[in-house]
C-alpha positions as CSV (number, residue, x, y, z in Angstrom):
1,X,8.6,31.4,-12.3
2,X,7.5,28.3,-13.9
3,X,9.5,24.7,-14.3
4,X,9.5,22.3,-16.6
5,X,6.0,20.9,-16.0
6,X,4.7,24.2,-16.0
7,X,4.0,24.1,-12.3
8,X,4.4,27.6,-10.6
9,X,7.2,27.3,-7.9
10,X,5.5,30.0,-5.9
11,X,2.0,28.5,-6.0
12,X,0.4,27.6,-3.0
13,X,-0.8,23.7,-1.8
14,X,-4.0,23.3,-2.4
15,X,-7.1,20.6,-1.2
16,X,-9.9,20.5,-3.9
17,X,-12.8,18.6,-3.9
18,X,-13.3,16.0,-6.9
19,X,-15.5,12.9,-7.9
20,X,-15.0,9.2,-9.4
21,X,-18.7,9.3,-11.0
22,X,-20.5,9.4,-8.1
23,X,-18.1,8.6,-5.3
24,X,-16.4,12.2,-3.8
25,X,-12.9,12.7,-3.2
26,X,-9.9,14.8,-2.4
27,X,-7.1,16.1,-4.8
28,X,-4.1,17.5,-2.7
29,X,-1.3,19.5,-5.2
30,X,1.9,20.7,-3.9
31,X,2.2,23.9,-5.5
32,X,5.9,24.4,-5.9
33,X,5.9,21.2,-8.1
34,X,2.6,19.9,-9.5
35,X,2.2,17.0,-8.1
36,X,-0.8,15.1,-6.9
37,X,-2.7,12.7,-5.6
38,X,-6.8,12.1,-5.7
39,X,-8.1,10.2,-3.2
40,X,-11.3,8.3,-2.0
41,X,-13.0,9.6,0.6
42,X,-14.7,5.8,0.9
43,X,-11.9,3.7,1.6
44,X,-9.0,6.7,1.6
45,X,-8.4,5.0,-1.3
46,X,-5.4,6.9,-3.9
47,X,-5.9,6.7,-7.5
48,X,-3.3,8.9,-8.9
49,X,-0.2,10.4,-7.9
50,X,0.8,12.6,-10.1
51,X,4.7,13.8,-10.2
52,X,7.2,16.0,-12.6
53,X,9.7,13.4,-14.7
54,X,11.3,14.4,-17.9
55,X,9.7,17.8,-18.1
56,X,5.9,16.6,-17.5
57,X,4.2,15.4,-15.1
58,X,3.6,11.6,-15.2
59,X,1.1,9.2,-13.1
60,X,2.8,6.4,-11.3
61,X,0.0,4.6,-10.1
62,X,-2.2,2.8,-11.6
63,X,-5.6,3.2,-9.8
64,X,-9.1,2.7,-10.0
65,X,-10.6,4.9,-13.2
66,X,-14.5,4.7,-12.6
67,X,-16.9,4.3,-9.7
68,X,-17.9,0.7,-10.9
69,X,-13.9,0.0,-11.3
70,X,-13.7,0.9,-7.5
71,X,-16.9,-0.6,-6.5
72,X,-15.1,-3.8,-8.4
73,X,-12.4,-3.8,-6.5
74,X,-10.6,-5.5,-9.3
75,X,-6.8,-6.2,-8.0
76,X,-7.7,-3.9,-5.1
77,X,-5.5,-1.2,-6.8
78,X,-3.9,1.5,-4.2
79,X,-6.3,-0.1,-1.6
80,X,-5.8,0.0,2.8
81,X,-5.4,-3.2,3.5
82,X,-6.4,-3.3,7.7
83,X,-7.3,-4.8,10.3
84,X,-5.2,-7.5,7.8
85,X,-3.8,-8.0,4.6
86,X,-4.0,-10.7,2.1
87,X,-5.8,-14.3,3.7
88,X,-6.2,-16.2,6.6
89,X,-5.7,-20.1,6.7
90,X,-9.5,-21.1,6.0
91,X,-11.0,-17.7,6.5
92,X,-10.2,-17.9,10.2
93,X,-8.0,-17.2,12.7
94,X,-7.6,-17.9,16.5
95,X,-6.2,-15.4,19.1
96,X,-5.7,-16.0,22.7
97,X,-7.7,-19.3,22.7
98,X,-10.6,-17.8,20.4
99,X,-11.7,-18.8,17.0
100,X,-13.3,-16.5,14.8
101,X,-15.3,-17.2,11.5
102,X,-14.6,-14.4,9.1
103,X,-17.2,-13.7,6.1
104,X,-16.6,-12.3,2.9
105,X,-17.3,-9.1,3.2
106,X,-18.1,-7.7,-0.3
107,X,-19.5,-9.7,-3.2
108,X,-16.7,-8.5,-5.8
109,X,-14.0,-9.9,-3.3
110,X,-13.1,-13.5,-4.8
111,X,-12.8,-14.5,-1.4
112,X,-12.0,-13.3,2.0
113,X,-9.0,-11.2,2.0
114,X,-7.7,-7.5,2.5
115,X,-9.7,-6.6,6.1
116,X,-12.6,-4.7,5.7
117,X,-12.0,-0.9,5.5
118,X,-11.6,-0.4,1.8
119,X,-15.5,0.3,0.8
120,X,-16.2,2.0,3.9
121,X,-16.4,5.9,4.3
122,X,-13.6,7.9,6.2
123,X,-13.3,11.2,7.8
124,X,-11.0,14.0,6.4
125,X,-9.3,14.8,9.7
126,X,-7.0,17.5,8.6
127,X,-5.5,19.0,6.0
128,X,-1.2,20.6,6.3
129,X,-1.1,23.5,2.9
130,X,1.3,25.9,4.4
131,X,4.8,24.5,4.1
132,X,6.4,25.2,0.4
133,X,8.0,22.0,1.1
134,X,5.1,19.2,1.3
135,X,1.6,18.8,1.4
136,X,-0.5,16.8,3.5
137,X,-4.1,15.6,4.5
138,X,-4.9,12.7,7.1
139,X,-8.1,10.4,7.0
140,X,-9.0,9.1,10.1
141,X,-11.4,5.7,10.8
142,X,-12.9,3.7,13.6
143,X,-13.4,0.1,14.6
144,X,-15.7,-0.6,17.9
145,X,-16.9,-3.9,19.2
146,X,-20.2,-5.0,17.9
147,X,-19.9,-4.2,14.3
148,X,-17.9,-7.3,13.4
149,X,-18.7,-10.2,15.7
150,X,-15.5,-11.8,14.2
151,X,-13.3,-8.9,15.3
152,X,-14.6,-8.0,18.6
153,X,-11.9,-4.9,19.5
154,X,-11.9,-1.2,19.2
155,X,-9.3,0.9,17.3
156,X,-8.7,4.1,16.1
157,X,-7.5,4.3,12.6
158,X,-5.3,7.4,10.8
159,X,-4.0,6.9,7.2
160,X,-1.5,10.4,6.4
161,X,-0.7,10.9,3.0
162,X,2.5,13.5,2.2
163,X,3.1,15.2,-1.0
164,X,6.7,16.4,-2.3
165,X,8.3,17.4,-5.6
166,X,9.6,13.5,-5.8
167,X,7.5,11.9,-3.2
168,X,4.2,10.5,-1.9
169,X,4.8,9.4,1.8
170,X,2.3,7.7,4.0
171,X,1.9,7.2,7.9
172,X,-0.7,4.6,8.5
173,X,-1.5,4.2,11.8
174,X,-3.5,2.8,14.9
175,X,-4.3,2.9,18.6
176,X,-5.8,-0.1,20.3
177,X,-8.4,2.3,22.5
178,X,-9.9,-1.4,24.3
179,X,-9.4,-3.1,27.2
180,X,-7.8,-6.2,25.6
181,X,-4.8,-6.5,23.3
182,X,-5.8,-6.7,19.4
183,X,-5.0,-8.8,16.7
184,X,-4.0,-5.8,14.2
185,X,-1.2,-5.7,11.0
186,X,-1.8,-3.3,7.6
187,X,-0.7,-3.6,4.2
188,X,-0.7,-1.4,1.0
189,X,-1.9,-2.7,-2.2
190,X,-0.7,0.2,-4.9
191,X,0.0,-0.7,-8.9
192,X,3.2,1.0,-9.8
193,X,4.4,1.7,-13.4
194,X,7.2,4.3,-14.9
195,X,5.8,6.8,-17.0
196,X,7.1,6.6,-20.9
197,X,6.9,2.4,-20.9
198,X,3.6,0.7,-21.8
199,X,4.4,-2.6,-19.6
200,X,7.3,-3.3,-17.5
201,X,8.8,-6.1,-19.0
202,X,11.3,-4.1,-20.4
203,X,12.5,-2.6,-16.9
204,X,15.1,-3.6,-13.9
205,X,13.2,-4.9,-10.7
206,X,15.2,-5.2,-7.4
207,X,13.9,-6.7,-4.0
208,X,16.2,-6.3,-0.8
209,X,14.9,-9.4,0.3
210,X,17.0,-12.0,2.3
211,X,13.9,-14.8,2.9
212,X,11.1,-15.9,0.2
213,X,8.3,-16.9,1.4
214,X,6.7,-20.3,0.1
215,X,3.1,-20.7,-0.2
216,X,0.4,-23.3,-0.8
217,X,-1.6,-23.2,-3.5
218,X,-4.2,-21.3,-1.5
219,X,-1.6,-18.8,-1.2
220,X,-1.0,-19.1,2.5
221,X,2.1,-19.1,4.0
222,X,3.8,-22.6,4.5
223,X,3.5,-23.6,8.3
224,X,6.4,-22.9,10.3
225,X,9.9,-22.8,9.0
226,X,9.0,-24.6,5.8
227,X,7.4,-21.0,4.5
228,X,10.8,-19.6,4.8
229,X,13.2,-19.9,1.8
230,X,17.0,-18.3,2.5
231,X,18.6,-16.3,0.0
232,X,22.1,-14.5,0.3
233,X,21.5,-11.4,-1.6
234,X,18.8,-8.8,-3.6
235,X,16.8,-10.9,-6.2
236,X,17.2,-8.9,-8.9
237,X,15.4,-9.0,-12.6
238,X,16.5,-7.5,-16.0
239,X,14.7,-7.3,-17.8
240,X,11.4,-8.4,-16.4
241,X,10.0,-10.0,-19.6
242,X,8.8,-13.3,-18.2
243,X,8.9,-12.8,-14.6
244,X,5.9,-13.6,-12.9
245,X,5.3,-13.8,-9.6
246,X,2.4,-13.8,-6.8
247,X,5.2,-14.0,-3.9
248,X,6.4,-12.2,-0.9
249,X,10.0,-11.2,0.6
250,X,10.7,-10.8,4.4
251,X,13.9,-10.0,6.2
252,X,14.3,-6.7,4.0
253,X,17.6,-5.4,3.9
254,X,17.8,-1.6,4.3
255,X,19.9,1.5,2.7
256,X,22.2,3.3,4.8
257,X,19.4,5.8,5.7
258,X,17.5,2.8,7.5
259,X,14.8,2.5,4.7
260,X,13.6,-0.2,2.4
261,X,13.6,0.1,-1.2
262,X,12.3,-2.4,-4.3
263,X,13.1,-0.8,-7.4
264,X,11.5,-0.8,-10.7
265,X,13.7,1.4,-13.2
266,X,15.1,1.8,-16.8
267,X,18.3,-0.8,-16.6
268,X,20.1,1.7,-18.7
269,X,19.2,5.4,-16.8
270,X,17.6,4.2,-13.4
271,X,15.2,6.2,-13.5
272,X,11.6,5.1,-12.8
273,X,10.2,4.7,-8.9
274,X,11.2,3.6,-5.8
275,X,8.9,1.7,-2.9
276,X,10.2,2.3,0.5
277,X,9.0,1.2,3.7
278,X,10.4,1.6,7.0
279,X,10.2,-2.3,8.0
280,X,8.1,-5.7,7.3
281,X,7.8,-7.7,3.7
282,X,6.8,-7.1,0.6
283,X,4.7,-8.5,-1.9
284,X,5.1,-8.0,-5.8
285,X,2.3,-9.3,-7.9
286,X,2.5,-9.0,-11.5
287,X,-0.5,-10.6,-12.8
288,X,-2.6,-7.3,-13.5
289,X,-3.9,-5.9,-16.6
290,X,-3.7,-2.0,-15.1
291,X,-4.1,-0.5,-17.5
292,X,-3.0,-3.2,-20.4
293,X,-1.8,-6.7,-19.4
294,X,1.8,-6.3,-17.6
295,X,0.9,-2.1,-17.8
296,X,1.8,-1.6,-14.0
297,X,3.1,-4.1,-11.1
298,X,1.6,-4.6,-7.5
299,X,4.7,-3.8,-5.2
300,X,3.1,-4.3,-1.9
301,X,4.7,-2.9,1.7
302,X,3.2,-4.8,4.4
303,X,4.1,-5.2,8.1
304,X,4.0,-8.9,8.4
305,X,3.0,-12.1,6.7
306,X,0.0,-13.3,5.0
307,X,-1.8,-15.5,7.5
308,X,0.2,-13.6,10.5
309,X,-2.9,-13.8,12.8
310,X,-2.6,-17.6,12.9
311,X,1.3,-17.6,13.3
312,X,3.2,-17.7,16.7
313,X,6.5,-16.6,15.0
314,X,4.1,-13.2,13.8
315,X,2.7,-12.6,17.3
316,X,5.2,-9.9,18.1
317,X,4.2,-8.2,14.9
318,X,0.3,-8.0,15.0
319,X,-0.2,-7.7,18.8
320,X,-1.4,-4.5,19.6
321,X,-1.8,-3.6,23.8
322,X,-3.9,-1.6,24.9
323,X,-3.5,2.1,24.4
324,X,-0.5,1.1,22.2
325,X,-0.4,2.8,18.8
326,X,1.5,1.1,16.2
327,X,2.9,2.8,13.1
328,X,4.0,1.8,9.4
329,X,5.6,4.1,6.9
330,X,6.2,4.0,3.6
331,X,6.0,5.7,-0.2
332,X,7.2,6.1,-3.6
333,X,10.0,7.7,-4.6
334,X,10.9,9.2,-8.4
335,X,13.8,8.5,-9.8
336,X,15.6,10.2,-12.3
């Protein structure tokens, strides 16, 4: 029996190997549906996802298309953001009385931002291809004490990615295995567009968000309660022709199921995709030309603020004890 995509409902999941010009990677396809992702294996680093809507099977991400596009890291498209995303206040930060210098770390980055695990190789830990409901694989990284004299800690590192019909759900998460507690927060950076629509400017974007949050012109949080701007309900834009923003929205508001979900649909159907995270803020960024100017917008779950690691308000939400493991979800979700 076949569906509308042409997808066998009785095929089985499958893990196949794949390249990006040189670079390997992985391509997990639930069987019952079609869907897909492809993923890094330098980085764990998803360039597709692949899903059925209206009868085919359309790519809501917007990814990195060739090795020297990855290499790039233009917008950081689908990138891990870890051990933290986004800046710090003068490329350093201080924790528990220390300061610590951080470097650029790769000559494409137009300055330091986004951690450092996004060129470096994972390790396919395991791969889940039996249930007819989902697909998964998990890439697993670590961090030990010498290889970054500016982040002096140890951690173990697991990114899982789940396939469904609808969905492509991640589990990113991370055990402080030192002796000292760790300075430690993750963020996502994917490109999301709807399938059918050449930019977005003609779709519907809502953000549960009950707080902006100001920046300088560096792009780093305001200090103190002067980054934090109230609002009383979802900011919510329709169309988007016009709208541009490089901000970020904390104090999410959830569904009744207790997840978080900015919208980007068709004002008239709602259908399009869905971003959900389980907790923290959320960045939208519309600046990208992926694949055409305005062709697909950043919509960013991230645990905590930019510039966290320098805030005593953010503490709480980047202190990691040791032998603590800390864990963020979050996805896309199709809607039709």
């Amino acid at each position: 029996m076949s569906n509308a995509t042409g997808a066998d409902t009785t095929a089985p999941n499958t893990l196949t190997d794949g390249t990006l010009g040189t670079l390997p990677t992985k391509i997990l396809t639930h069987g019952a549906s079609g869907s897909s992702i492809e993923v890094t294996v330098k980085g764990a680093t998803p360039l597709t996802w692949k899903a059925p809507f209206r009868g085919e099977l359309g790519d809501f991400l917007a990814g990195f298309v060739s090795e020297e596009d990855f290499l790039g890291q233009g917008g950081m498209r689908g990138s891990l953001l870890f051990p933290f995303a986004n800046r710090l206040h003068d490329n350093r930060y201080t924790w528990d009385g220390v300061t610590y210098d951080v470097p650029k770390q790769w000559d494409a980055d137009p300055e330091v931002i986004h951690g450092f695990v996004r060129l470096n190789d994972w390790d396919l830990e395991s791969a889940e291809l039996d249930s007819p409901d989902h697909a998964a694989i998990t890439f697993a990284y670590a961090i030990r004490q010498g290889e970054y004299e500016w982040y002096p800690f140890d951690l173990d590192v697991r990114v899982r990615y789940v396939l469904t019909a609808t969905e492509f759900n991640v589990e990113f998460s991370y055990t402080n295995v030192g002796g000292t507690d760790a300075p430690a927060g993750f963020g996502w950076h994917p490109y999301f567009r709807v399938p059918g629509h050449e930019t977005f400017d003609d779709l519907r974007l809502r953000i549960p968000g009950r707080t902006r949050v100001l920046m300088d012109e560096k792009l780093v949080p305001l200090p103190g309660e002067a980054a934090y701007e109230r609002r009383e309900d979802d900011l919510i834009h329709e169309p988007l022709a016009g709208v541009d923003y490089d901000d970020a929205w904390a104090d999410l508001v959830p569904d009744s199921d207790g997840l978080i979900r900015t919208t980007l649909t068709e004002p008239d159907t709602g259908a399009g995709v869905a971003m959900w995270q389980d907790r923290g803020t959320v960045l939208i960024y519309t600046g990208g030309s992926y694949p055409v100017p305005r062709g697909s917008i950043a919509i960013e779950p991230v645990e905590s603020t930019t510039d966290a690691f320098n805030r005593p308000d953010r503490d709480a939400e980047v202190r990691l004890a040791p032998s603590a493991t800390r864990t963020f979800r979050f996805g896309g979700t199709v809607l039709e």
